[in-house]
C-alpha positions as a Markdown table, in Angstrom:
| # | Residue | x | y | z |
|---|---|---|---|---|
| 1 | Unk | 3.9 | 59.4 | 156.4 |
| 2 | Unk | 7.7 | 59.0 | 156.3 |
| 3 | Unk | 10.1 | 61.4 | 157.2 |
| 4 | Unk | 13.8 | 61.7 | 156.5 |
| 5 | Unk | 16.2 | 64.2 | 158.5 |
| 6 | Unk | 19.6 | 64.6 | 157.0 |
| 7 | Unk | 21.9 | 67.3 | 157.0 |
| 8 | Unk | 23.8 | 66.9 | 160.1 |
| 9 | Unk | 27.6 | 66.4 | 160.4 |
| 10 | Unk | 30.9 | 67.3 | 162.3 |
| 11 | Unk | 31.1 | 71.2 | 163.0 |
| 12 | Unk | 33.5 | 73.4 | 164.9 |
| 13 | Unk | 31.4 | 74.9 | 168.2 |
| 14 | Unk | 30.5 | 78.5 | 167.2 |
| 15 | Unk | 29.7 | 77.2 | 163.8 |
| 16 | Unk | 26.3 | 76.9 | 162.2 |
| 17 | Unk | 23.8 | 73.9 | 160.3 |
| 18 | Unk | 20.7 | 73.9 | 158.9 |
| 19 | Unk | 19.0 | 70.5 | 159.1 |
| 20 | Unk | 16.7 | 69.7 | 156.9 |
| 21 | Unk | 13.3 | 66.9 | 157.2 |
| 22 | Unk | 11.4 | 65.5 | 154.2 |
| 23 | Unk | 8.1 | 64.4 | 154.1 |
| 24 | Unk | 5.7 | 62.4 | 152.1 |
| 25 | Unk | 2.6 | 60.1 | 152.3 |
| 26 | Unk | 0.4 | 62.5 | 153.3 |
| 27 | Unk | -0.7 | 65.9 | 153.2 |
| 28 | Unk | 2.0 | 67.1 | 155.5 |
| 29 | Unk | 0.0 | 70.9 | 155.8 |
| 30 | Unk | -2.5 | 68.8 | 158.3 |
| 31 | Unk | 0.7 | 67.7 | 161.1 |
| 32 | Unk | 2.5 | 69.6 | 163.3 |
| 33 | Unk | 6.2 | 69.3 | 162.5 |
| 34 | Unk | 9.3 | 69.0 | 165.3 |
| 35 | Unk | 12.5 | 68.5 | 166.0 |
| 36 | Unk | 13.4 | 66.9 | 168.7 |
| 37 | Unk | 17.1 | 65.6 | 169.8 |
| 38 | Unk | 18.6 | 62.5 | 171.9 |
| 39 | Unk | 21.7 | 61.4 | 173.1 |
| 40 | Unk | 22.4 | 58.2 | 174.4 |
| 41 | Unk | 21.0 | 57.6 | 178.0 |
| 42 | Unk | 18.4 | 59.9 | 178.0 |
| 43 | Unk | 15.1 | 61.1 | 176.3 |
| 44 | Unk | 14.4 | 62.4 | 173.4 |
| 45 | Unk | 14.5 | 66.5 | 174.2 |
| 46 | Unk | 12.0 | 68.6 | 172.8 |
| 47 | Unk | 13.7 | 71.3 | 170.6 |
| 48 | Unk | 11.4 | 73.3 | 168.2 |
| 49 | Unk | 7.8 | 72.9 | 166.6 |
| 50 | Unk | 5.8 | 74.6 | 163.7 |
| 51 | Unk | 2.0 | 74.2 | 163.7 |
| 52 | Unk | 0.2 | 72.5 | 161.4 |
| 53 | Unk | -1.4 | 75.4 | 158.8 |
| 54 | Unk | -4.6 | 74.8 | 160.6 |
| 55 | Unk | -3.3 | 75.7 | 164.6 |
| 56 | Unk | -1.8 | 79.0 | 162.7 |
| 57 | Unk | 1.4 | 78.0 | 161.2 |
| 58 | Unk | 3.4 | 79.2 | 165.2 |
| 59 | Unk | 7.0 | 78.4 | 165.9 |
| 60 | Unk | 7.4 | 76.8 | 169.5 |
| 61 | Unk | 10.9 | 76.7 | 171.3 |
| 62 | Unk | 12.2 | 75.1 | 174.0 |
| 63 | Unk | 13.7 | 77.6 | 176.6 |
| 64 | Unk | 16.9 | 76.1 | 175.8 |
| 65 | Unk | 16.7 | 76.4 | 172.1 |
| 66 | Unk | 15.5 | 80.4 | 172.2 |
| 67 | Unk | 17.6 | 82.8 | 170.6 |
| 68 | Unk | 20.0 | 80.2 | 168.3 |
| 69 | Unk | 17.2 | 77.9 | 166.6 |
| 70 | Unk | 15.0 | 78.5 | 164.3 |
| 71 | Unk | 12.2 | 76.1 | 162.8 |
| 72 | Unk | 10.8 | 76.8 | 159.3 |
| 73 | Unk | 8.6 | 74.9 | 156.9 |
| 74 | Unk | 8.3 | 74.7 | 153.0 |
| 75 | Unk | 5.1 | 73.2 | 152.1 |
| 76 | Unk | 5.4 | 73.7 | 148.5 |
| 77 | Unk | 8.6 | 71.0 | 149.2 |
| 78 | Unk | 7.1 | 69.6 | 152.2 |
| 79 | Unk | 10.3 | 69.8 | 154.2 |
| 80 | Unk | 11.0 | 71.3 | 157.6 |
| 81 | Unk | 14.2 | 73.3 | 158.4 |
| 82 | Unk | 15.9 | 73.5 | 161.9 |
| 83 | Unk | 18.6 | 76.2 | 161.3 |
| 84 | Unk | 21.6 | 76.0 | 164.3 |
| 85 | Unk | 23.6 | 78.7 | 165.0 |
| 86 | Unk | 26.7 | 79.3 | 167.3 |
| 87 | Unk | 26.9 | 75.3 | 167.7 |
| 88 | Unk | 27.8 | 74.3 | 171.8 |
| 89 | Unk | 29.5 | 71.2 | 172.6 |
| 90 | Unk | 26.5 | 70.1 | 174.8 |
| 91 | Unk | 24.2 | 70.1 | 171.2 |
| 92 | Unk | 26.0 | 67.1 | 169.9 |
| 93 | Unk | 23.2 | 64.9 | 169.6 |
| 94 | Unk | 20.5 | 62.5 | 167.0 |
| 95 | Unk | 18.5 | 65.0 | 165.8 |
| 96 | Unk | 15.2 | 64.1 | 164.9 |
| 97 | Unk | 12.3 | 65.0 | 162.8 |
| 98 | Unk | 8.6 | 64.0 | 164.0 |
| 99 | Unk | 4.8 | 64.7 | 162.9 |
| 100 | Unk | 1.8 | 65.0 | 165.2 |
| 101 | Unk | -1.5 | 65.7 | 164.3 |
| 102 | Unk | -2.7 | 66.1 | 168.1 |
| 103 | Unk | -3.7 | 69.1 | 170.1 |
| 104 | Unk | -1.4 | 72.1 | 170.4 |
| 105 | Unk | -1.0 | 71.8 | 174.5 |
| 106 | Unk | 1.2 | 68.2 | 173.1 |
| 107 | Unk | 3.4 | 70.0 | 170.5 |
| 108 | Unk | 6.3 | 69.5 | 173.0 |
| 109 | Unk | 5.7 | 65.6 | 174.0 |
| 110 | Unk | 7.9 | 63.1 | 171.4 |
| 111 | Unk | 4.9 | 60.7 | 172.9 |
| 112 | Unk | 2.4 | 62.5 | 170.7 |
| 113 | Unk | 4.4 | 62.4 | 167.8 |
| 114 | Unk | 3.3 | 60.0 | 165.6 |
| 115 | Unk | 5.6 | 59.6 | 163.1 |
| 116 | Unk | 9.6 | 59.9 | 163.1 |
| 117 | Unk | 12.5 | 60.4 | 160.7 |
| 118 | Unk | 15.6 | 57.9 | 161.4 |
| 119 | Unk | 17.9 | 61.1 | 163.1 |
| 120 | Unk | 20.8 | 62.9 | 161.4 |
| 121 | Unk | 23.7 | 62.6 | 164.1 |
| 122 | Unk | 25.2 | 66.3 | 164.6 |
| 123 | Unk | 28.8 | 66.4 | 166.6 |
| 124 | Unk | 30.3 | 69.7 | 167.8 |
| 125 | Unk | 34.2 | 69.9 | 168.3 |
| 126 | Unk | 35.5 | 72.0 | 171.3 |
């Protein structure tokens, strides 16, 4: 499987982006899809997760991503959308795509994630 995550760029805080991760090499309807972010000195955060078709298709959040993210999935284009919106200072981060096919108690831990996209780098002006 590789993954690509692009969309992410320089935005004013209170502004919106929708990020965007393609997929190919397998059928991508079997993996659980999520985003996840970094920044430099610390791990990689957990952010949002869809379920593979298979586990029911669910959105999962991090607490700290409730109410302005939202995770979709395509799989007529095999891409996976992460829409931000009202952009904080304190999401400026790699953002980053991954695809795990493991139990639905991991959907939260980047160390089951087997594959990763290379990160679209999203910065937030004050």
């Amino acid at each position: 499987v590789q993954l690509q995550a692009y969309g992410g760029g320089l935005v004013q805080a209170g502004g919106s982006l929708r990020l965007s991760c393609t997929a190919s090499g397998d059928n991508l309807r079997n993996y659980h899809m999520g985003w996840f972010r970094q920044t430099p000195g610390k791990e990689r955060e957990f952010i949002a997760a869809r379920s593979r078709s298979g586990s029911g298709g669910n959105a999962y959040y991090a607490d700290s991503a409730k109410g302005r993210f939202t995770i979709s999935r395509d799989h007529a284009k095999a891409a996976t959308y992460l829409q931000i919106n009202s952009l904080k200072p304190e999401d400026a981060a790699i953002y980053y795509c991954g695809a795990s096919r493991v139990a639905l108690s991991g959907i939260d831990q980047a160390n089951h994630y087997l594959y990763w996209g290379r990160g679209t780098l999203v910065t937030v002006s004050s």
